[in-house]
C-alpha positions as CSV (number, residue, x, y, z in Angstrom):
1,X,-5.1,10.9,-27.6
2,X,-7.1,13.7,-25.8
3,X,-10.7,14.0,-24.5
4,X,-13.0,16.1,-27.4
5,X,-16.3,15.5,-25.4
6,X,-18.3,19.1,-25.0
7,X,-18.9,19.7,-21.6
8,X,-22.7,19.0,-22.0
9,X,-21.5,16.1,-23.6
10,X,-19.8,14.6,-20.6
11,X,-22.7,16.0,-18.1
12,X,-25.2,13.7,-20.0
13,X,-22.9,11.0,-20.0
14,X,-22.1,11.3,-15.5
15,X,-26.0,11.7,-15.5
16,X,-26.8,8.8,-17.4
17,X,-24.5,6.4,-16.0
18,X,-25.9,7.7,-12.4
19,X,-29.2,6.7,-13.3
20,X,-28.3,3.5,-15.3
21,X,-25.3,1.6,-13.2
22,X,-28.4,1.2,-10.7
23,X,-30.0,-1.3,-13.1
24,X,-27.4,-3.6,-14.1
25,X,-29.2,-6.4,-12.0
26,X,-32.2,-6.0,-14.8
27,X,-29.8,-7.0,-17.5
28,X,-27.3,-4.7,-19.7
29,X,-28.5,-1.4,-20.6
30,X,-27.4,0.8,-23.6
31,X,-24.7,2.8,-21.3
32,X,-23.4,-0.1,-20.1
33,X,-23.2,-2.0,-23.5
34,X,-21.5,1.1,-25.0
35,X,-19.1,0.6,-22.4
36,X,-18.0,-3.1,-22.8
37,X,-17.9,-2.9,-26.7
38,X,-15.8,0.5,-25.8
39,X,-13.1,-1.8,-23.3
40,X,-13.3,-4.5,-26.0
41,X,-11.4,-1.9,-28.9
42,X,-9.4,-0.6,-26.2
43,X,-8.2,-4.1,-25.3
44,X,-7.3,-4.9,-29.3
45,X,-5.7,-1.7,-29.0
46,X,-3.6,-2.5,-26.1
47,X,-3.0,-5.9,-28.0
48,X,-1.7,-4.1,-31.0
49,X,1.3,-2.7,-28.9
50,X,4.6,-4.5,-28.5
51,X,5.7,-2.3,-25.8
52,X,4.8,-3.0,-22.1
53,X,5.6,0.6,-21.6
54,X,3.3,1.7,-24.6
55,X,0.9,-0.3,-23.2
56,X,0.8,1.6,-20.3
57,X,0.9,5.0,-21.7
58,X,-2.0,3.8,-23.6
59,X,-3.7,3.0,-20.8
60,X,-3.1,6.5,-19.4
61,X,-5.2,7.6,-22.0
62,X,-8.0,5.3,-22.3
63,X,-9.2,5.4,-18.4
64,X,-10.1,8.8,-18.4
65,X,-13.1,7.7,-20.4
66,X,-14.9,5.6,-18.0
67,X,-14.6,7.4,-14.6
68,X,-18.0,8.6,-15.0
69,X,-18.7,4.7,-14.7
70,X,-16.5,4.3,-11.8
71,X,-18.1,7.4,-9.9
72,X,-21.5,6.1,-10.2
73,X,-20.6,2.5,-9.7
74,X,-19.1,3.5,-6.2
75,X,-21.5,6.2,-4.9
76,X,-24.7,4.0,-6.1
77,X,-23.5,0.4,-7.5
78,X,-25.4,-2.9,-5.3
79,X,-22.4,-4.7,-5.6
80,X,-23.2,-6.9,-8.5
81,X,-20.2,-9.0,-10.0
82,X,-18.5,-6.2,-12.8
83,X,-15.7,-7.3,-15.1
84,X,-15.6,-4.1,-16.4
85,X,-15.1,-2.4,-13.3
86,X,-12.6,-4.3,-12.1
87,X,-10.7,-4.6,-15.1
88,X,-10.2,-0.6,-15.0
89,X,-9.3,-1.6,-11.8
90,X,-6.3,-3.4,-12.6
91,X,-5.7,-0.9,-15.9
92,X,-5.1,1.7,-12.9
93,X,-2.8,-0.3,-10.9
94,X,-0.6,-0.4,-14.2
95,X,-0.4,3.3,-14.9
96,X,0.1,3.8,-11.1
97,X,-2.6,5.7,-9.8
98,X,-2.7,3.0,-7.1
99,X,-5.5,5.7,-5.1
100,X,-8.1,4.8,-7.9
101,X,-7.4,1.1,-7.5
102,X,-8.0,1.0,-4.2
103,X,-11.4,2.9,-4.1
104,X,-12.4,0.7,-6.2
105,X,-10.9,-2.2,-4.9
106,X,-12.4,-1.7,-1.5
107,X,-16.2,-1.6,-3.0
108,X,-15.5,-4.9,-5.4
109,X,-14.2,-6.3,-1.9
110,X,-16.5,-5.3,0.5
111,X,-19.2,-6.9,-2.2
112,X,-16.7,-9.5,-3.5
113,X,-16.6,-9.5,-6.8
114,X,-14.7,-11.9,-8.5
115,X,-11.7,-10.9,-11.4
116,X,-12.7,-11.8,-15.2
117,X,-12.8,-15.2,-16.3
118,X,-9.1,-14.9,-17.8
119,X,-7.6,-14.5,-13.9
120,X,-7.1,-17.2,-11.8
121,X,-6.3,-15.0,-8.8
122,X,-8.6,-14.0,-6.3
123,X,-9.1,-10.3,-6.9
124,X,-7.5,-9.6,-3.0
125,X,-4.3,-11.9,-4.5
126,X,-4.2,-9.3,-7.5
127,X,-4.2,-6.5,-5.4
128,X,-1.6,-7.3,-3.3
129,X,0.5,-8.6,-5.8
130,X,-0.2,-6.0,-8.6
131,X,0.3,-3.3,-6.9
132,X,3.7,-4.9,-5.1
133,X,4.5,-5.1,-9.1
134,X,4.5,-1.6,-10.1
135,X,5.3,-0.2,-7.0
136,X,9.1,-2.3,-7.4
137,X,9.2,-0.8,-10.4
138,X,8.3,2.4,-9.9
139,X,10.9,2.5,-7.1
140,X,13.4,1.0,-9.2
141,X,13.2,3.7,-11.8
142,X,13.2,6.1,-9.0
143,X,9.7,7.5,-9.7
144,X,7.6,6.6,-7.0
145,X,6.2,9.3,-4.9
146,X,5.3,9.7,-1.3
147,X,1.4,9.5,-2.1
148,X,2.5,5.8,-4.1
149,X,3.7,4.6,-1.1
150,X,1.2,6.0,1.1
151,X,-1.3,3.6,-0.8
152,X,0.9,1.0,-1.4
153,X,0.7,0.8,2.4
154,X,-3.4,1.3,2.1
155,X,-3.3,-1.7,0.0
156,X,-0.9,-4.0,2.6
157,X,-3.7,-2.5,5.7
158,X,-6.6,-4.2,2.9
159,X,-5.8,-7.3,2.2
160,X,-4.1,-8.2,5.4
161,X,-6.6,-10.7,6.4
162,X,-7.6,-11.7,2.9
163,X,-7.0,-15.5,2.0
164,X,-3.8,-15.3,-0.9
165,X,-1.2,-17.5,-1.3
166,X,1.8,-16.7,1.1
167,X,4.4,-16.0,-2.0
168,X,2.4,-12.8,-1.9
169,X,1.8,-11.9,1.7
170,X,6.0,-12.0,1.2
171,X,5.7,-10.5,-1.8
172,X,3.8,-6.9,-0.4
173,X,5.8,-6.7,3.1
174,X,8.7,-6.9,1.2
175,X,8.4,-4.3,-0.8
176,X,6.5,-2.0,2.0
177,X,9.9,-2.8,3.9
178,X,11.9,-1.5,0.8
179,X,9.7,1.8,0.9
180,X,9.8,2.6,4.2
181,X,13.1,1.7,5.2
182,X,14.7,4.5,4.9
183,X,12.3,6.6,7.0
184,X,11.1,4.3,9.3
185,X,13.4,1.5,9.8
186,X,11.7,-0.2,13.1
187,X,8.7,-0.6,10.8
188,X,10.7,-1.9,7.4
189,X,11.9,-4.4,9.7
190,X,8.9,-5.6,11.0
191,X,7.5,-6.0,7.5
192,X,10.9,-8.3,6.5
193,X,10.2,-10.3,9.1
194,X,6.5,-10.8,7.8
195,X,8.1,-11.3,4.2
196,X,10.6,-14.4,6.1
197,X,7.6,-15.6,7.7
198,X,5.4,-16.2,4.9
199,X,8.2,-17.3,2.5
200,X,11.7,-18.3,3.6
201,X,13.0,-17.5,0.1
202,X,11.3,-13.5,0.4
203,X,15.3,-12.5,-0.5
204,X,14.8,-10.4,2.9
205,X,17.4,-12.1,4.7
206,X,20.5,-9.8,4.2
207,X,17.9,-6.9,4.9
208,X,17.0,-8.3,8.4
209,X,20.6,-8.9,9.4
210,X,21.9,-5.4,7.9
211,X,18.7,-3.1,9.4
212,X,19.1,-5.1,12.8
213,X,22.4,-4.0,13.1
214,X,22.1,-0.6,12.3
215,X,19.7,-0.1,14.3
216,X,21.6,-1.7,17.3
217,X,24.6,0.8,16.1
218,X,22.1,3.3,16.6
219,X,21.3,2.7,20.2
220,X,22.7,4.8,22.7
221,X,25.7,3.6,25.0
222,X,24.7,2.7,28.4
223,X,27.2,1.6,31.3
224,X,27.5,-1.6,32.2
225,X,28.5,-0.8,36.1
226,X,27.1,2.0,36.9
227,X,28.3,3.7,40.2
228,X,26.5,3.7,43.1
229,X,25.6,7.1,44.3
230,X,28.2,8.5,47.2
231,X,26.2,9.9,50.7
232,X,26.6,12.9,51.3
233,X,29.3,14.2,54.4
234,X,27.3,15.3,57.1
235,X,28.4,18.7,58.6
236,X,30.9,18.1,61.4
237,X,28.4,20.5,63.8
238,X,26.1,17.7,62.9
239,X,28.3,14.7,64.7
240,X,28.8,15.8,68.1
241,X,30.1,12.0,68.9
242,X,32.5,12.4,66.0
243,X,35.6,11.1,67.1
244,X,37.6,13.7,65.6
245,X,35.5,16.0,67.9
246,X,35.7,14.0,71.0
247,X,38.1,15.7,73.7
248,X,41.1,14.2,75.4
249,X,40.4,15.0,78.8
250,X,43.7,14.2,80.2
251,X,45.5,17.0,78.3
């Protein structure tokens, strides 16, 4: 599925969601009613698939649509409660453009907005945890990239103070640890031990005991008993009272 909207086209469309996502305290407007009856047939699409992976292609697709939204929410929204914006939210978690989730995760949290109806989660919880999610998966399939986990880190810096349930505190230091282990293992480490804190059964236990040793393999050797520094001889001209300089006068 590609984007056919003309160029004038979608420069009406940014300008009129500018002017219009400033009035959705006054009630739904046309732009923004066009827009929920738009994520309602994208949902039954979505629905139609079997596929978790089509699902997310699909998704791929469908976004692309409402970032003129998601521009003007951010730059001029008030911060009024949005399922549609943070339902894209979550859409863009899925396809793994975890940057987009997180802008627009840290507006609906700075003006806390509350996930749709159908989440039980706080929306903090289903960052932290979504995001854990896909990243595991991503790095599992060996497809995550270096921006991925520089967000994925982002997201652990967001919600560290946010009130979840401690399965998922574990849940995202875990995976953070799995990330960065490999570049910076005093760092993974720390993040197992987070993970072990929250939740004894994290699974990090065989990754603190093998990362603790190798980086005590890693430290240099030092001795033990180290010698004491010898004094230096003094010059024999320098000991007139030497002994072995001393005369015999009887000679």
């Amino acid at each position: 599925m590609t984007d056919k909207t003309t160029p004038a086209a979608r420069h009406r469309q940014k300008a009129l969601s500018q002017k219009e996502v400033t009035n959705i305290t006054a009630g739904p407007n046309q732009a923004y009613r066009m827009l929920q009856l738009k994520l309602r047939e994208d949902k039954q699409a979505l629905k139609s698939k079997q596929s978790i992976q089509a699902k997310i292609e699909l998704k791929r697709e469908l976004v692309g649509h409402y970032d003129e939204w998601i521009n003007a929410t951010l730059t001029a929204g008030k911060g009024d409660q949005d399922n549609l914006l943070t339902t894209l939210m979550l859409w863009h978690i899925d396809i793994g453009r975890f940057w987009r989730a997180l802008d627009i995760a840290e507006y609906a949290m700075k003006h806390d907005l509350k996930m749709p109806d159908a989440h039980q989660r706080t929306l903090a919880t289903v960052v932290a945890e979504e995001i854990a999610e896909t990243a595991k998966k991503l790095k599992t399939s060996d497809e995550i990239t270096d921006e991925q986990i520089a967000q994925v880190l982002r997201a652990s810096t967001m919600t560290a103070h946010a009130d979840m349930p401690d399965q998922v505190y574990a849940k995202l230091a875990r995976q953070v640890g799995e990330l960065t282990e490999a570049s910076t293992p005093e760092f993974a480490l720390e993040q197992y031990q987070i993970a072990l804190k929250f939740d004894e059964n994290s699974g990090v236990k065989g990754s603190i005991k093998r990362l603790e040793k190798q980086l005590k393999d890693a430290q240099p050797e030092t001795q033990l008993e180290p010698v004491a520094p010898q004094p230096e001889k003094l010059e024999k001209s320098n000991q007139p009272d030497s002994p072995e300089l001393v005369g015999d006068n009887n000679s």
